[in-house]
C-alpha positions as CSV (number, residue, x, y, z in Angstrom):
1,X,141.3,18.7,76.4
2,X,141.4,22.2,75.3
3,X,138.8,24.6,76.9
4,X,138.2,28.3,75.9
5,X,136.5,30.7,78.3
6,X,132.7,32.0,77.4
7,X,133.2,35.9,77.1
8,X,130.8,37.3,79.9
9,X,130.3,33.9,81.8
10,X,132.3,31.9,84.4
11,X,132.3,29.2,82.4
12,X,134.4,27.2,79.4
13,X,134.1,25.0,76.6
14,X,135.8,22.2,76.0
15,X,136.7,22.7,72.3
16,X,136.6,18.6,71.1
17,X,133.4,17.7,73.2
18,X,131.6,21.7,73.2
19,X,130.3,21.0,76.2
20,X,130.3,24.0,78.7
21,X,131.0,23.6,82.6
22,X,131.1,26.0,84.8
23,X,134.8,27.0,85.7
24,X,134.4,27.5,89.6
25,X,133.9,23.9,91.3
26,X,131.0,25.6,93.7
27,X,129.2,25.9,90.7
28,X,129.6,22.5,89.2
29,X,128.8,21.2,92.9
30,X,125.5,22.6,92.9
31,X,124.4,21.9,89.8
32,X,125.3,17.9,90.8
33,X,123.2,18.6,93.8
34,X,120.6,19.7,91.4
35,X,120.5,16.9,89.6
36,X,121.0,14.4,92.8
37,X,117.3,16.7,94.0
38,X,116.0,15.7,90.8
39,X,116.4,12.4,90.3
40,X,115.1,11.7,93.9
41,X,111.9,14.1,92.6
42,X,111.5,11.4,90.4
43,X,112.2,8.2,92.3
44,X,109.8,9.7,94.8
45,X,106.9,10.8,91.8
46,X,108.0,6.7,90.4
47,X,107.3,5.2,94.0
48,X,103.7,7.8,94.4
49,X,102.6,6.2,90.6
50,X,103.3,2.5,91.8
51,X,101.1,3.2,94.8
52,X,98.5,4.8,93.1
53,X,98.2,2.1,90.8
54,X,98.3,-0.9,93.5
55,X,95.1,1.6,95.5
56,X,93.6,1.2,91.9
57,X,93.8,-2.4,92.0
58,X,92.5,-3.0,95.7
59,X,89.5,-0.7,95.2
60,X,88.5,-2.9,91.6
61,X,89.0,-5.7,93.8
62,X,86.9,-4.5,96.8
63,X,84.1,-3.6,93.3
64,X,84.1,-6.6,92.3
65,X,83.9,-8.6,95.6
66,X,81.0,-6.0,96.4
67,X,79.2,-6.5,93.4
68,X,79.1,-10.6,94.6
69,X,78.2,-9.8,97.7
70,X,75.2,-7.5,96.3
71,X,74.1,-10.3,93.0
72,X,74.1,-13.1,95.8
73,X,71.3,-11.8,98.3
């Protein structure tokens, strides 16, 4: 793997893949707890949608069970 420093940056690129990565490890740390803070932003936003959408299901349930109780009397 050859990597060749970014003038003005602390960071290098690995010349076969170009990726870029930051040469000091406290830097490629944080940006893996970045991404750890992310992905849990979306398991959480993932697990808020389910919920939502079994609430949506209850209250068409509760509608319709409402709308037999009201057509019956």
């Amino acid at each position: 793997m050859t990597m060749v420093r970014v003038s003005g940056t602390n960071y290098v690129r690995d010349v076969n893949t170009m990726a870029i990565m930051p040469v000091d490890n406290t830097e490629k740390n944080e940006y893996y707890a970045k991404l750890r803070v992310i992905k849990s932003q979306k398991e959480e936003i993932n697990k808020i949608r389910s919920e939502i959408d079994e609430i949506k299901s209850d209250v068409g349930e509760i509608k319709s069970l409402l709308k037999q109780l009201i057509g019956k009397e």
